[in-house]
Structure formats: C-alpha cells, structure tokens
C-alpha positions as a printed Julia matrix, in Angstrom:
177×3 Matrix{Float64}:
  12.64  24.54   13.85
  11.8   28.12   12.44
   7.57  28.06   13.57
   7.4   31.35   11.66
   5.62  30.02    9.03
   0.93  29.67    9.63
  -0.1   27.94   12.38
  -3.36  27.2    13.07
  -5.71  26.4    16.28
  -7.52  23.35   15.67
 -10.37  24.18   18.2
  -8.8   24.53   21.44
  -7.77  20.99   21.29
  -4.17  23.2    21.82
  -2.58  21.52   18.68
  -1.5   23.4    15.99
  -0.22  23.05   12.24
   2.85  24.05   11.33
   3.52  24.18    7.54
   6.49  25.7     5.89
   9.09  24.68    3.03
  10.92  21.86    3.97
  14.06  23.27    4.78
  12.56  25.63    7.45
  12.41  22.51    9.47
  15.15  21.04   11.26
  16.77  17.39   10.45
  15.08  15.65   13.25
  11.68  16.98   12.51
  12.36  15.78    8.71
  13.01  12.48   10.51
   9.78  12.33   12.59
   8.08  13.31    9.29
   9.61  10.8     7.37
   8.95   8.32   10.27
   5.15   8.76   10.33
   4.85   8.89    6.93
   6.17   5.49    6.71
   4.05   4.22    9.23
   1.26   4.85    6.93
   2.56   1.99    4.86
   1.32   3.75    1.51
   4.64   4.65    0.35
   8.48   3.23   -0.23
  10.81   4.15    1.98
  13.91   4.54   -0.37
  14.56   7.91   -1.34
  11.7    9.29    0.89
  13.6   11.55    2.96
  14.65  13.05   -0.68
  11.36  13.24   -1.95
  10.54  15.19    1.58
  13.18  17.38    1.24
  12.09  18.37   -2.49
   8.65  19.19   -2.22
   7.1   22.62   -1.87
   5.73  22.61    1.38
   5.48  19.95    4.42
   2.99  20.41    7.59
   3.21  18.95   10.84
   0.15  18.59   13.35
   1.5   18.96   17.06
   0.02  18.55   20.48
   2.01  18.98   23.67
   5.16  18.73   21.08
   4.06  15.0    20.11
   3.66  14.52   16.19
   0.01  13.69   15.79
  -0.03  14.15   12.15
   1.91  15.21    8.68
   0.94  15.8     5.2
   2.85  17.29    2.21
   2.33  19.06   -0.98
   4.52  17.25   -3.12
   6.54  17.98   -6.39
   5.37  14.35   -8.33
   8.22  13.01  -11.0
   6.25  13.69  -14.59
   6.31   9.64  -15.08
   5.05   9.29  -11.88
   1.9   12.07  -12.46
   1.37  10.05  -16.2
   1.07   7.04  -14.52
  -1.43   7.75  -11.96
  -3.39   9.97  -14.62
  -3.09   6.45  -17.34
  -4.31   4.18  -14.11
  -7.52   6.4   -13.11
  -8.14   6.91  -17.46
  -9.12  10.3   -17.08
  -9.26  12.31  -19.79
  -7.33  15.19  -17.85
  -3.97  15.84  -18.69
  -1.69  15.54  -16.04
   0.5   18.5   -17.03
  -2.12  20.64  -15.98
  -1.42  19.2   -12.05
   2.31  19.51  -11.45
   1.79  19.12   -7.41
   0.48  16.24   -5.5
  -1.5   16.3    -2.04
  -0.19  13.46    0.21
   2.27  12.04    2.83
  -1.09  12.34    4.9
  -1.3   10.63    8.04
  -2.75  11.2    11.19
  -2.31   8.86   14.86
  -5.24   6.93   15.15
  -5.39   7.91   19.04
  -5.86  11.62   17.32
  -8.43  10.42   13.76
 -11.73  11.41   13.96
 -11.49  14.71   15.44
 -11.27  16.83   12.52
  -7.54  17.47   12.04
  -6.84  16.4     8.21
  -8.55  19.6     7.08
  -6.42  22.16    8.99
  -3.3   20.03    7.68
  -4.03  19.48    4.29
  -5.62  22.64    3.61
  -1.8   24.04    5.24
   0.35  22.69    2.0
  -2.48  23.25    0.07
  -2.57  26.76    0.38
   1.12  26.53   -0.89
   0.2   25.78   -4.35
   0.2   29.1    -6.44
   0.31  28.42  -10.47
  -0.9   24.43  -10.63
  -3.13  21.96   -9.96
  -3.2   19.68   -7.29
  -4.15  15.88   -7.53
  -4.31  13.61   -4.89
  -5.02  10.32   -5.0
  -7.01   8.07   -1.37
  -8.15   4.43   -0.88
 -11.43   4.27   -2.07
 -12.4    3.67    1.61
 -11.35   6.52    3.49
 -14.26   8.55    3.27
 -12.84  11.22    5.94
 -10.29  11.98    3.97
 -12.61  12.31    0.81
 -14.31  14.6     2.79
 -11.58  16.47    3.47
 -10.79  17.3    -0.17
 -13.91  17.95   -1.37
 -14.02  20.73    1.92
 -10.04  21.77   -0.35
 -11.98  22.18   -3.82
 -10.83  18.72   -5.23
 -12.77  16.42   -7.09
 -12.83  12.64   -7.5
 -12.39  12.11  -11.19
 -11.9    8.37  -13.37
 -11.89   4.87  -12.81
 -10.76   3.19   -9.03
  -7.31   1.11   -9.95
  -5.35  -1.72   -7.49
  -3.18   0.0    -4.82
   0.51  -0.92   -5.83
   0.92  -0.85   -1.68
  -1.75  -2.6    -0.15
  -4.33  -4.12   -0.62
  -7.17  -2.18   -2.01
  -7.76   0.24   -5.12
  -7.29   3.84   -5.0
  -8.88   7.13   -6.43
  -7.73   9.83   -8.03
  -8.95  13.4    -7.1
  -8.07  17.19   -8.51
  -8.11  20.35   -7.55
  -7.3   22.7   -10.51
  -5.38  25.55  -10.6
  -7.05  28.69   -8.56
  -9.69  26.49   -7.3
C-alpha cells in the first residue's frame, strides 16, 4: 500500500488515517475496506467493491496495523443523489452535491474515542469543486457531531432506512464550505 498520501495522529493513541484514491491501495486493503464496510450493515454488498474502487478518495483508520475504521468520499449515481434529495424533500438541488460522505464505520472496541473526525474530515478534504451530502440514522448523534465539526448541515424531513430499521437524515456540506 503506497502510505504517501496524509496521515494523521489521532492523539497519541498511535493510530493513524490513511486516505488516498482508491487505487493507491492495494487489493487486500480494498478487501478489508470492503469487509468492514459491510459489517456496518447499511449498505448492499453487490457491486460494492466497484463502487469502492470508483470513488474519489477512501481512508482507513489503523492501529498496530488492525483496521479500526474506514470511510469514503463517494462518487453517488445521479438517480441515486435524486432519490435521497426526493426522500429528505429538500428544496436543494442535488446537482449542486455530486459527492457523498459515507462507507463510515468504526470497531465498536475503538467508538467513542474521537476517531470519525480525523477519518471523515480525510476524504473530505478530497472534495475540490462540489458539495458533499451525507446522509446518518437519526440516532447517531456522534456522527452528527462529527459533520457539523466538517461544515455540513442537517437539512429536510427524516425518511425510513431502506436497510434497517430506523429513518435516516440527510446532511450537506456545500461547495468551499
């Protein structure tokens, strides 16, 4: 794995974030990314290893070289962005947000302790020219922390998960925010 890209000390907890492109990570780290995301259970797992592999930047959180975390700055399908804009009826457009915050998921031996701002804000930082939405269970109130620390804000109506149980919100972060 080419570790050239930022890397970040999460307060000498000795982890760090590695974030790059994709395809500056080897095919066993895609795996382990693709792995964890899954575990997260908010996602299908056909064609995720595609989806990986296509967006514009991926982050891995790593202690003692064990995966703790991932997150991704994903490159959303334009039915896909018009149907989470229609769910949360905002009046928004979603052209304006061409990039989507998520794949995030961190242990739960390792939540709590303040690593989902280090990792988001990694593939965050990637997005140069668009928005950003992400969308979060309406009860994860660390993680709605988290992007309100990024600049993102919760905008519309709550809607049903399509996953799990649960509805979900929709937050944005427009572009040079």
């Amino acid at each position: 794995m080419n570790l050239s890209g930022r890397t970040f000390d999460m307060h000498a907890r000795n982890a760090i974030v590695i974030a790059e492109k994709p395809s500056a990570f080897d095919s066993k780290a895609i795996d382990e990314f693709v792995a964890l995301v899954l575990v997260g259970g908010e996602v299908l797992a056909q064609g995720l290893r595609d989806r990986v592999l296509q967006a514009e930047s991926i982050a891995l959180l790593k202690k003692d070289d064990q995966l703790l975390g991932v997150a991704g700055l994903k490159r959303p399908t334009r039915s896909h962005r018009a149907q989470v804009f229609e769910r949360s009826r905002t009046v928004l457009d979603a052209k304006e947000f061409l990039l989507e915050l998520g794949w995030v998921y961190v242990v739960p031996i390792a939540r709590g302790q303040g690593h989902s701002l280090p990792l988001c804000s990694a593939v965050v930082d990637a997005a140069t020219g668009s928005g950003v939405f992400a969308t979060s269970r309406v009860e994860n109130h660390g993680m709605h922390r988290t992007l309100a620390q990024l600049g993102f804000d919760r905008v519309g109506r709550e809607w049903p998960s399509q996953q799990n149980q649960g509805n979900l919100a929709l937050f944005v972060r427009p572009d040079g925010a």
